[in-house]
Residue, then its C-alpha position, 0 to 999 in steps of 0.5 A: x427782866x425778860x426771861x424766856x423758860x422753855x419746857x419739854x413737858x406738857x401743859x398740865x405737866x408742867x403746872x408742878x414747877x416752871x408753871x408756878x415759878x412763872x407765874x411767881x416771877x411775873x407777879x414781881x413784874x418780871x416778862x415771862x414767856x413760858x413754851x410747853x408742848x400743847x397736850x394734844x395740838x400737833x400742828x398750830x402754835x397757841x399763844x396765850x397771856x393769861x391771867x396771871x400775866x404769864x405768856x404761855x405758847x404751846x407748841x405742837x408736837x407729832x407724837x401722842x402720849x408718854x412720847x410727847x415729852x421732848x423727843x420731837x425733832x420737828x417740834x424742836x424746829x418748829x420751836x426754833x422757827x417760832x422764836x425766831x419768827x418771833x423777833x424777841x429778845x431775852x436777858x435770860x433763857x431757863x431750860x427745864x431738862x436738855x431734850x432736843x426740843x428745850x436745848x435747840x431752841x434754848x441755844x439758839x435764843x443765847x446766840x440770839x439774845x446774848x442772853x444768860x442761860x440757866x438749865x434746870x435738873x430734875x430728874x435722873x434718867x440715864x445711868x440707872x435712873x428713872x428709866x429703869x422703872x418709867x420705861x420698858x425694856x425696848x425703849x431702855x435697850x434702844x434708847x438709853x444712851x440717847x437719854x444719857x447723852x441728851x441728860x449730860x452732855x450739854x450741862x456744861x453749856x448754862x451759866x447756871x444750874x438749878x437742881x431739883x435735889x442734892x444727887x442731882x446736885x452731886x450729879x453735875x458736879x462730877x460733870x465738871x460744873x463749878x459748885x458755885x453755879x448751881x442752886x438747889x430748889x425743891x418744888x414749892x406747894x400752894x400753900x392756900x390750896x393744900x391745907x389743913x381742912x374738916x377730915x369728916x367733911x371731906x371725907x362726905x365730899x369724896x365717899x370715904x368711910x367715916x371711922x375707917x383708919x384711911x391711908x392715902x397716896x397721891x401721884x400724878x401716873x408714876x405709881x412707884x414702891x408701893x409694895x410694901x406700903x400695901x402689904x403693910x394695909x394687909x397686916x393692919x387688917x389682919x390684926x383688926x384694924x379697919x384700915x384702907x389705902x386711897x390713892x389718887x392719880x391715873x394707877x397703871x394695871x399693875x398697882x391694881x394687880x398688886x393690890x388683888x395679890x394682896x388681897x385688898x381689894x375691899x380696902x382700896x380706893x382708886x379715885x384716879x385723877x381728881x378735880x382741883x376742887x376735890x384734891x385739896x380735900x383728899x389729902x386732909x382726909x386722910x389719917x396718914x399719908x404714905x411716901x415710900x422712898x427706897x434707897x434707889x439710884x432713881x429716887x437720889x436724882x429726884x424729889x418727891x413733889x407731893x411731899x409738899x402738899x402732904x406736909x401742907x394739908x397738915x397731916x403725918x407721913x410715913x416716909x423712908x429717910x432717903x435723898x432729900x427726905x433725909x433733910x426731914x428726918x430728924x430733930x424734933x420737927x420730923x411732919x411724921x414718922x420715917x422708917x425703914x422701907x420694909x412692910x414690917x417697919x411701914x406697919x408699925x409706923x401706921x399702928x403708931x399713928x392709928x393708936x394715937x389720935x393726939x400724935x397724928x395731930x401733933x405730927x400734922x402740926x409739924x408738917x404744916x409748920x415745914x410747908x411754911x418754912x420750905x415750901x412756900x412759893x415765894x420762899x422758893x422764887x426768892x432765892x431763884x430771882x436772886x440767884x438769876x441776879x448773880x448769874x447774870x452779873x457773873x457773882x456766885x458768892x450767894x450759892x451755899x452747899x448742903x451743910x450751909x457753907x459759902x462757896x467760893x467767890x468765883x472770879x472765872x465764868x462757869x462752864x460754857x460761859x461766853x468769854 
């Protein structure tokens, strides 16, 4: 099958979802053309067949920054002008999100191709989500309807939708789009790369601490709640235990500010961004990792995606049981302990973990063990090629909802679909 994906995120953005799914889906021999924005190029087109046999175009974009992110017109004509130029045609588009340069282009290439269209969601913007806390006020004020209108308005034009979580999938049914054209799909993790490896050997290759009881954190630049996570740091250390918290991603000023408010600036390590020789070890080297979680319109539309590489470097999260984490917040197989998203209840949940060697271990188990049953890339891209399969013969009688039951088998095409 030929598939076009067309992506608003930069390249290095872009590894965490439709990157690894390219490369997934070319491994089963499928032709995959995967267009991101070039992380700095802001006039040449660079079209490379990689290794993995993934076409990877990167396209130019005139803005820098946190703005290369979709909001480009020229980029999305350029886009247009490219694939035209281009002469190819596609059996199926996949747009990551509906900004102007993946939705323009993406339109252009259906009328073209005939080809069937599927859109990905992954992040609620609009409407009180991330916006509220990725963005300053001047760009909510000035830009907040734009993103609302881009994030809503053309959902009804795919034939099928994937979503990266329940409330986004609850999102675009309140939209008007059938249920049974939309597929649930978490991010996968690489299950080689992320594992369980020697706490005390990595630990040497990074500089921890070998006896201190360390909590680790990971992101990518969006440090978000991590307040009562450090404060939680700050009661261990009050009562003696020789705690820290080491985080790894670029952390804005704020979360060092916070970390000074708190006193912790002898227990925290900031490695910023780390190698891909030395991440996988930062996350085993660790005693517990933290993924605090709030109850926020934000977090509903969204998923977490070091989730999975905490769960596949087999070691106990401490984790708040809402959105899609509630799916791993209880029965006997929880990879940890999930609490409330207060200090209090972060405190008690690492003195658990601190005082109990063997239920670290035993919790690291289990989070392996939920890596390789949910989390696996080719578990993932297994049900994606299947779905692409049923969307494109106009069946959705595969798609199930959350607790497990069959839709309906739609006789009709969805929303959007070419009569």
């Amino acid at each position: 099958m030929r598939i076009l994906m067309i992506v608003h995120h930069r390249r290095w953005r872009a590894a965490y979802r439709s990157r690894a799914i390219a490369a997934e889906l070319a491994q089963r021999g499928h032709r995959i053309t995967l267009i991101v924005t070039g992380d700095k190029e802001r006039w040449r087109f660079r079209d490379t067949i990689e290794a993995d046999g993934v076409r990877v175009v990167e396209s130019p974009d005139l803005t820098w920054g946190r703005l290369r992110s979709g909001w480009d017109p020229i980029c999305a004509l350029r886009r247009l002008s490219w694939l035209w130029r281009s002469g190819e045609t596609y059996d199926l588009v996949h747009l990551f999100e509906t900004r102007p340069t993946t939705i323009l282009p993406g339109l252009a290439m259906r009328w073209r191709s005939d080809a069937t269209i599927v859109i990905d969601w992954i992040d609620l913007w609009g409407r009180g989500g991330s916006i509220t806390v990725k963005r300053p006020l001047w760009y909510r004020i000035l830009f907040a309807w734009v993103e609302t209108f881009f994030e809503e308005h053309f959902r009804a034009y795919a034939d099928g939708t994937t979503t990266i979580s329940h409330g986004l999938r609850d999102h675009a049914i309140g939209l008007g789009i059938e249920p049974a054209t939309i597929l649930h799909i978490r991010n996968g993790a690489d299950l080689t790369l992320f594992s369980p490896r020697p706490m005390q050997e990595g630990r040497r290759r990074l500089g921890l601490p070998a006896d201190a009881f360390i909590i680790g954190y990971s992101a990518q630049d969006s440090f978000f709640d991590l307040d009562p996570v450090f404060d939680s740091v700050r009661q261990l250390v009050d009562s003696g235990i020789t705690a820290m918290i080491a985080m790894s991603g670029l952390a804005p000023p704020r979360v060092r500010n916070s970390i000074a408010r708190f006193g912790l600036e002898s227990h925290a390590r900031f490695f910023g961004y780390l190698s891909w020789e030395d991440y996988p070890w930062f996350l085993p080297s660790c005693d517990a990792l933290a993924c605090p979680f709030p109850a926020t319109v934000y977090n509903l539309g969204r998923w977490p995606g070091k989730f999975g590489e905490y769960c596949a470097a087999g070691r106990p999260i401490v984790f708040n049981p809402y959105g899609d984490l509630a799916d791993f917040a209880s029965g006997s197989q929880v990879p940890g302990i999930a609490c409330a998203f207060d200090a209090t209840a972060f405190a008690l949940a690492f003195r658990e973990l601190h005082d109990s060697p063997a239920l670290r271990d035993r919790l690291g188990t289990i989070a392996r063990s939920r890596a390789l049953a949910h989390f696996d890339w080719q578990n993932v891209v297994d049900r994606l090629e299947h779905f692409y399969g049923e969307v494109i013969a106009g069946s959705r009688s595969h798609c199930r909802d959350r607790d497990g039951n069959a839709y309906r088998i739609m006789t009709t095409g969805p929303a959007g679909k070419r009569g």
